[in-house]
C-alpha positions in Angstrom: 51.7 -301.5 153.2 52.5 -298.2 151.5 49.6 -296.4 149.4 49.5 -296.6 145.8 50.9 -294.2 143.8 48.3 -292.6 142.4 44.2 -292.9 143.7 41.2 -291.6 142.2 38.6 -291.8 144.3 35.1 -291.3 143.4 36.0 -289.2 140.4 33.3 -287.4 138.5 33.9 -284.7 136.1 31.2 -282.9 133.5 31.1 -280.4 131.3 28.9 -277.2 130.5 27.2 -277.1 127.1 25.0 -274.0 127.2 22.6 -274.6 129.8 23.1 -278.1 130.4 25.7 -280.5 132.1 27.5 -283.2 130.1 28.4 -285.7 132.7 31.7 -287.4 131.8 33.1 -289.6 134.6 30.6 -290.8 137.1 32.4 -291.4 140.0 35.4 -293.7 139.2 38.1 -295.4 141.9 41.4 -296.5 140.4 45.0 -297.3 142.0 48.6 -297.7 140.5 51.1 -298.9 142.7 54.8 -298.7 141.7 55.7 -300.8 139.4 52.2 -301.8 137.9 51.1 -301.6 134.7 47.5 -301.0 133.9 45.2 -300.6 130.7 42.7 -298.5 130.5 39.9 -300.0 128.0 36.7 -299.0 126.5 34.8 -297.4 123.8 35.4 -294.1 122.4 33.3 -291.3 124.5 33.6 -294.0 127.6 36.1 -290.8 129.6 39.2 -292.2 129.2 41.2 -289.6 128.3 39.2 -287.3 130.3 40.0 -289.6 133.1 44.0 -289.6 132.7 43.6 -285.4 132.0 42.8 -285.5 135.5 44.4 -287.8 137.4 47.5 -285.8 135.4 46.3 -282.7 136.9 45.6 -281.5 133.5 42.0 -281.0 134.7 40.5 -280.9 138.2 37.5 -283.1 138.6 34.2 -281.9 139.3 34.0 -283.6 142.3 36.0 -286.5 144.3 39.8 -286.8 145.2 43.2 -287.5 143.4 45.9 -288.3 145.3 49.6 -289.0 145.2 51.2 -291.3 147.7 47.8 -291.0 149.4 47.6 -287.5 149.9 45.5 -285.3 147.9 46.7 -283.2 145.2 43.6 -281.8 143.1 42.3 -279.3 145.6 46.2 -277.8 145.9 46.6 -274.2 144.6 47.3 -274.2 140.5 51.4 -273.7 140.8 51.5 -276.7 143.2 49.9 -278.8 141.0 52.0 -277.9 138.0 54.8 -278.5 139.9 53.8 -281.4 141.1 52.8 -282.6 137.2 56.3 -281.4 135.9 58.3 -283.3 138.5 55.8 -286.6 138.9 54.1 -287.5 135.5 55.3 -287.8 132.1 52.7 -287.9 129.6 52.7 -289.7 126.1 50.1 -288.8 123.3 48.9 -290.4 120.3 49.8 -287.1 118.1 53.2 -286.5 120.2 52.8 -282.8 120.5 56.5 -282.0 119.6 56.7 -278.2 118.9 57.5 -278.0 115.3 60.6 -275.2 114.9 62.6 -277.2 118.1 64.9 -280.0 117.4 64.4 -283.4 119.1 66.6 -282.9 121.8 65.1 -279.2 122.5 61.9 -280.8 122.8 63.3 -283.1 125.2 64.6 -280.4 126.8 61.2 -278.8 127.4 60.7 -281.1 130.2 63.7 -279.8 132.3 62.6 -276.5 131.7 59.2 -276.7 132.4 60.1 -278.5 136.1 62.4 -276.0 137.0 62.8 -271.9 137.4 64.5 -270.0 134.6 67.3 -268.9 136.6 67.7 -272.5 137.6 67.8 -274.4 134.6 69.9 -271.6 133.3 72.5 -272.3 135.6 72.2 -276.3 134.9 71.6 -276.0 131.5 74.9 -278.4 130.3 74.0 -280.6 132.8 69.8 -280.7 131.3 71.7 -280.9 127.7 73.7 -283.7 128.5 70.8 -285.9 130.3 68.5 -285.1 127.5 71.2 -286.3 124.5 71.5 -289.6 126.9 67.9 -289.8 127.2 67.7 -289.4 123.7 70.4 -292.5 123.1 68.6 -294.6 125.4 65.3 -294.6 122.8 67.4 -295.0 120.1 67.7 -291.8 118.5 71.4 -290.6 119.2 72.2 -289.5 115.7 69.0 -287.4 115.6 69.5 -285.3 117.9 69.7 -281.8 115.5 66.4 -283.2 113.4 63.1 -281.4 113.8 60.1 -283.2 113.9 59.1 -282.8 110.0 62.6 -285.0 109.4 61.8 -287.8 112.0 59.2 -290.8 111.3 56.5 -291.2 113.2 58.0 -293.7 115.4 60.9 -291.2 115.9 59.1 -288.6 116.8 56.7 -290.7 119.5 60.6 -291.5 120.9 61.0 -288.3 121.3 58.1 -287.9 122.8 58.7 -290.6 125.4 62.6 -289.3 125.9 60.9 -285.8 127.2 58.4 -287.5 129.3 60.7 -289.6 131.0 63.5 -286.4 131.2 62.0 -285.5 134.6 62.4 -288.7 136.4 58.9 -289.3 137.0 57.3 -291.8 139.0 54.3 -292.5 136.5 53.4 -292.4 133.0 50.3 -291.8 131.5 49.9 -292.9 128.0 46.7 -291.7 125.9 46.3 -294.6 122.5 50.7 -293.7 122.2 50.7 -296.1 119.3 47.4 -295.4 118.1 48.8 -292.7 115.1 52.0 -295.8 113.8 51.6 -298.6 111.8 51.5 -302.3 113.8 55.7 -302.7 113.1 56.5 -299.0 114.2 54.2 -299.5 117.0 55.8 -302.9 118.4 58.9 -301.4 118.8 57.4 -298.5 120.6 55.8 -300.5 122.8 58.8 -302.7 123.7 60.5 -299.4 124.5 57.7 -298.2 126.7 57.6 -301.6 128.7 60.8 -301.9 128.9 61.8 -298.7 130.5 58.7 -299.1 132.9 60.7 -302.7 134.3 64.0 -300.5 134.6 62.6 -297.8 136.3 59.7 -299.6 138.5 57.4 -296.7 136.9 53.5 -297.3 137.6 52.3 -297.2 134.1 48.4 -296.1 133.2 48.0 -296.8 129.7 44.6 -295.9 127.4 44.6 -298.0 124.6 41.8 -300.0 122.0 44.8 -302.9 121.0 43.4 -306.3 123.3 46.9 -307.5 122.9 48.6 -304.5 123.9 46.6 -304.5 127.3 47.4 -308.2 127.9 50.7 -307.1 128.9 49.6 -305.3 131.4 49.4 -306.4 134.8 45.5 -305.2 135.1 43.5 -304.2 132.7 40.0 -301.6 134.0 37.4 -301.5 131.5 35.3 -298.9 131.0 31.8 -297.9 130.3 29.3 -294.6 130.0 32.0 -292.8 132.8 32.3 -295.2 135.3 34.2 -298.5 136.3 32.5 -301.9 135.1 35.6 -304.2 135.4 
């Protein structure tokens, strides 16, 4: 049987107020295998999105392992990791994080260029144009290529921001609350987007989220409590 995806194992992480550790993850284990979706539940403060910042190499833990295809990948030197991040994991946010002054599909395009060398992109740059305008089609937002983010809705622009994390060809998505910011019609189409693009593609899908309903489509949903595991 071939290792999950992606592994946490015995994860902790804290931080350093002053003089005194802020323990937020307390040693958690986690799996995704290809083609799962799981939801990540719990209350706010419970280190969920500290938990996907590091098992998306955001931020290294304090202690324990994260692997990849089950070897690890948190101890490898900082431009491994990042490479690793760019070509692996897409990420979608709540609050997008679209850089304002770029249209949608140079946003999109971030994600090529970020993966790559200047001097290669450079040289594939129509090719990374082209893919991103037929990402862009694929979510629905074709004619709005040329619009900035101040000109797109908020469903539009969390589109956009699943078009540039899905550029790269990833083999998993991490999604921190990404329908947590749109209103409950804006968000059901969001989320049929997501899912459906996680069937097509196989992806393993880790998804933090409040919305009960919105986990029961998962295929798992972990609950969590105080930094660690409790179902």
């Amino acid at each position: 049987m071939s290792p999950p995806v992606l592994t946490a194992r015995s994860v902790h992480k804290h931080y350093r107020l002053g003089k005194q550790d802020i323990p937020v993850l307390r040693g958690v284990d986690l799996s995704v295998a290809a083609g799962e979706t799981v939801a990540l539940l719990g209350a706010s403060g419970a280190g969920k999105s500290t938990l996907l910042h590091v098992l998306g190499l955001l931020d290294p833990p304090s202690s324990g392992e994260v692997l990849y295809d089950g070897e690890r990948v948190d101890a490898l030197p900082i431009a491994q990791r990042a490479a690793l991040r760019h070509r692996q994991i897409g990420f979608v946010f709540q609050f997008y994080h679209l850089i304002p002054e770029l249209t949608a599909l140079q946003n999109v395009l971030l994600a090529r260029m970020m993966a790559t060398s200047v001097w290669r992109y450079f040289g594939q740059r129509r090719q990374a144009r082209a893919a991103a305008a037929t990402m862009l089609e694929q979510v629905g937002l074709g004619s709005r290529l040329h619009h900035r983010p101040a000109e797109l809705s908020g469903g539009e622009r969390q589109r956009v921001a699943i078009a540039r994390a899905l550029l790269a060809e990833p083999r998993v998505i991490l999604a921190d609350e990404p329908t947590g910011n749109l209103d409950s019609h804006t968000a059901q189409g969001v989320v049929e987007l997501m899912f459906g693009i996680q069937r097509q593609r196989g992806l393993a899908f880790l998804l933090v989220t409040h919305d009960e309903s919105l986990a029961a489509r998962c295929h798992r949903v972990v609950r969590m409590k105080d930094g660690v595991v409790v179902s």
